[in-house]
C-alpha positions in Angstrom: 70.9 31.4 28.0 69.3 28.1 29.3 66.6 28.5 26.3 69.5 29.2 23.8 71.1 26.0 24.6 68.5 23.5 25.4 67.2 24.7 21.8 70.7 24.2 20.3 70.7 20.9 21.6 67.5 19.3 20.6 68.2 21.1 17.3 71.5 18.7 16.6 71.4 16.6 13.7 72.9 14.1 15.9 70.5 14.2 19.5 68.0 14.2 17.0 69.3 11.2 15.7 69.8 9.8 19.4 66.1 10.6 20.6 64.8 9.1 17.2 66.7 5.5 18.5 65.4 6.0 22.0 61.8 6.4 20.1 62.3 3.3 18.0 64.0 0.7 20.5 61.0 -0.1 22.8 59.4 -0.4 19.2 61.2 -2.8 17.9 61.3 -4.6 21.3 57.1 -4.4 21.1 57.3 -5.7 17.6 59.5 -8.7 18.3 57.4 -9.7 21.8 54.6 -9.7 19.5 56.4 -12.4 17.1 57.5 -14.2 19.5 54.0 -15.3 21.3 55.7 -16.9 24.2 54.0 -18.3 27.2 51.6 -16.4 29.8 53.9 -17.7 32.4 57.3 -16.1 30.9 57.4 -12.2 31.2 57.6 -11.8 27.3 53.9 -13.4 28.0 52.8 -10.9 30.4 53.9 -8.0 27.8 52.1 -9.8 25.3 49.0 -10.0 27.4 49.0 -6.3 28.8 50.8 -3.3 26.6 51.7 -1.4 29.8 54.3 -4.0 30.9 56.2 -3.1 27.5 57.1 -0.2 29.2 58.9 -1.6 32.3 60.5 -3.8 29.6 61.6 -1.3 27.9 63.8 0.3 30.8 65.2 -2.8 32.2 66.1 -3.2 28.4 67.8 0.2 27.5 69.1 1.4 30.9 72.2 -0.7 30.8 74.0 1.0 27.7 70.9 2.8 25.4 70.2 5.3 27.3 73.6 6.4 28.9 74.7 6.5 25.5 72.4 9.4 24.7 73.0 11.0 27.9 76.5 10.6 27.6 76.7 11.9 24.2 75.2 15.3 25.3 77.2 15.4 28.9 80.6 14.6 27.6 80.5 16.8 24.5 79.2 19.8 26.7 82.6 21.6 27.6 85.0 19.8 25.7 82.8 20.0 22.5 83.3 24.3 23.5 86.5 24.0 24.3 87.4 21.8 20.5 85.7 24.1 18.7 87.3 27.1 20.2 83.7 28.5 21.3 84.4 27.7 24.9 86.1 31.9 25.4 83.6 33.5 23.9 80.7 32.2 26.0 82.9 33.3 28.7 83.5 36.7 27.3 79.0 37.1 28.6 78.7 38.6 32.3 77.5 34.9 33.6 80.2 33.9 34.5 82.1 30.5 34.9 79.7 29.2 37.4 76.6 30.0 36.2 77.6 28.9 32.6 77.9 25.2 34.1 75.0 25.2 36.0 73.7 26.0 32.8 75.4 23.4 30.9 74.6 20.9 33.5 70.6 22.0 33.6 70.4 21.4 29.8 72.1 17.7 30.6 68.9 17.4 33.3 66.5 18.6 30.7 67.6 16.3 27.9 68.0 13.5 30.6 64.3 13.9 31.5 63.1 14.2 27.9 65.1 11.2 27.1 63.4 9.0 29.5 59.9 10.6 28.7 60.7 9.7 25.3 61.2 5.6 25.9 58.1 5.6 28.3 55.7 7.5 25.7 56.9 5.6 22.7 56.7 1.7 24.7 53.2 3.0 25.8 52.0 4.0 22.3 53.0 1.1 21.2 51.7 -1.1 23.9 48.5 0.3 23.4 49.0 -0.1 19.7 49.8 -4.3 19.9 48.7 -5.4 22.5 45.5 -5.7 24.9 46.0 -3.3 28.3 44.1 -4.2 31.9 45.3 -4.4 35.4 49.1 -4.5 35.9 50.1 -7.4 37.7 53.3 -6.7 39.5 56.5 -8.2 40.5 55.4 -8.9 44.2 52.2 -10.8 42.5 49.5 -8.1 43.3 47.4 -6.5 40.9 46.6 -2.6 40.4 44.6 -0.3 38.4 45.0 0.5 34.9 44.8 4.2 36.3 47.6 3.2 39.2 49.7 1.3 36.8 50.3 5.0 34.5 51.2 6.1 37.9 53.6 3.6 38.0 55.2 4.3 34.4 55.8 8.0 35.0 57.4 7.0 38.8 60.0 4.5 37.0 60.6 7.3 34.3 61.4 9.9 36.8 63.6 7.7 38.9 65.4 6.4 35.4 65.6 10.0 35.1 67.4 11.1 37.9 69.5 7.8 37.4 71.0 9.5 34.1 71.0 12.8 35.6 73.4 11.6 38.1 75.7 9.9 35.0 75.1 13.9 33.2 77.0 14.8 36.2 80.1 12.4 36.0 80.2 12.8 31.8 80.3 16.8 32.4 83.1 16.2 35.0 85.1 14.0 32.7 83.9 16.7 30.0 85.6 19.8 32.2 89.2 17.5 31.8 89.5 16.9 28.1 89.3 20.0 25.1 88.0 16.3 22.9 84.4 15.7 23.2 85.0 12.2 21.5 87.4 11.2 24.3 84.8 12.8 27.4 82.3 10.6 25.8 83.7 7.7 25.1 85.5 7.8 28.6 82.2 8.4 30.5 80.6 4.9 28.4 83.8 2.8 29.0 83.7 4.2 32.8 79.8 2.6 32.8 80.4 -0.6 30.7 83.3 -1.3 33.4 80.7 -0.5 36.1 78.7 -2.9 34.6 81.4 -5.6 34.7 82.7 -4.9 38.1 78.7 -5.5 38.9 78.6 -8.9 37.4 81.7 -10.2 39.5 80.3 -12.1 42.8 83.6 -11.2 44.7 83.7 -7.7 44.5 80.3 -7.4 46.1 81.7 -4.7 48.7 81.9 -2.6 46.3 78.7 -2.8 44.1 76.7 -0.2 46.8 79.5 2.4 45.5 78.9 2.1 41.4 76.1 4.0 40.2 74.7 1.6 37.4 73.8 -0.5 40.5 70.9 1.5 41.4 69.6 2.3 37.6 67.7 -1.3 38.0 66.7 -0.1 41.8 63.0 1.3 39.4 61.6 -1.9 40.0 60.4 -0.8 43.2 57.5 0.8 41.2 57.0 -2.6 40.1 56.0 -3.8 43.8 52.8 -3.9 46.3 53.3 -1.6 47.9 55.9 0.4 46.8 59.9 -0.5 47.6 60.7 3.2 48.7 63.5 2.0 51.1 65.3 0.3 48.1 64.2 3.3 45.6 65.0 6.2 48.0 68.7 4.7 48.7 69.1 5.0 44.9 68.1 8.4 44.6 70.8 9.6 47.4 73.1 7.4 45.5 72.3 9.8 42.8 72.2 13.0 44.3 75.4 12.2 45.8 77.3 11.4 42.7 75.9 15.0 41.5 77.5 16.9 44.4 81.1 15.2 44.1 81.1 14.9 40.2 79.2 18.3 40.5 82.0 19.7 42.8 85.1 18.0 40.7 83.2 19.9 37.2 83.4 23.1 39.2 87.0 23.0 40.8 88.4 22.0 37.5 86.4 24.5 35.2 86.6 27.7 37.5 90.4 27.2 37.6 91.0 26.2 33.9 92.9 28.3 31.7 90.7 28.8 28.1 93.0 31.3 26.2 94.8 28.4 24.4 
């Protein structure tokens, strides 16, 4: 069942059409640094003057909105979009069950979450590689490491951007397990983040910034640092996982107890 819907889901017109955008965004950013030409000193400079930088860029860049708008798309649409088109009782007519069924729904979510991310790095590498010179990485704390370490580095800030948007999977296939409208699960789940966001920005509600999750999608820069900030990385992961147990929790409550003949 798992390979039967992670297939059906990277064969949709429309996540193909979402992973094509994550593909083409650290592109275009890559394209434009290399335009611009700005100064050593700036960090458009450092991209310019080592390709593997284009890939940090790249998240701090599409973490905000691109990339939860993929995720989203896919989470919120993956019970209501069932339920809209009437599909949702005959999956439920198999022996899995109502549990297993959204553990399934939600491991498709992590798997498209993962290839998403893997997607963005891959694609601002290639094209790092492809415009601009690559060397030693010189990170935020002012150190520099290995060519070898700084891939290291990469694929550490794509699994935590990973698990970041597996956490916001869990929240879209709460809201998803309300609605029978995928359009109104996923639009829900992106106002819910842009307010977040906004909430974020406001000096005076400080208190409550530990308690949003899109304040610990940044929290990858630890990756960035000599040595690494795995205080300020590993708070963000339990952050995470526990956003997956209590949107996890409020997906299973509401779905095992939902009525599906109508």
């Amino acid at each position: 069942m798992l390979r039967s819907e992670i297939g059906l889901t990277f064969r949709r017109p429309r996540n193909l059409a979402l992973l094509g955008v994550l593909a083409v965004v650290p592109l275009v950013i890559g394209v434009a640094i290399r335009a611009a030409g700005d100064g050593a000193d700036s960090f458009v400079g450092q991209v310019a003057g080592n390709g593997l930088v284009l890939t940090f860029a790249a998240f701090f860049v599409m973490l905000p909105l691109v990339l939860p708008l993929a995720v989203g798309v896919v989470a919120g649409d993956s019970i209501a979009g069932e339920a809209g088109l009437g599909t949702l009782r005959y999956l439920l007519t198999a022996p899995a069950g109502r549990t297993r069924l959204l553990a399934l729904k939600y491991a498709n979510v992590v798997v498209f979450a993962v290839a998403a991310c893997a997607l963005v790095a891959v694609s601002a590498l290639v094209t790092g590689l492809v415009l601009f010179p690559v060397g030693p990485v010189t990170l935020l704390s002012g150190s520099t490491i290995p060519l070898a370490e700084g891939l290291l580095r990469i694929g550490l800030v794509a699994l935590y951007a990973a698990a970041g948007m597996a956490a916001l999977g869990a929240l879209a296939l709460a809201i998803s397990t309300l609605t029978e409208t995928s359009i109104g699960a996923i639009a829900t789940t992106l106002v819910l983040v842009v307010v977040a966001q906004v909430l974020q920005a406001i000096p005076q509600l400080a208190v409550i910034e530990p308690y949003l999750l899109t304040s610990w999608w940044a929290g990858f820069d630890g990756a960035l640092r000599d040595p690494v900030a795995t205080d300020q990385m590993g708070q963000g992961l339990l952050v995470f996982a526990a956003y997956i147990v209590v949107c996890g929790s409020i997906a299973w409550a509401r779905f095992t107890s939902r009525d599906i003949t109508a």
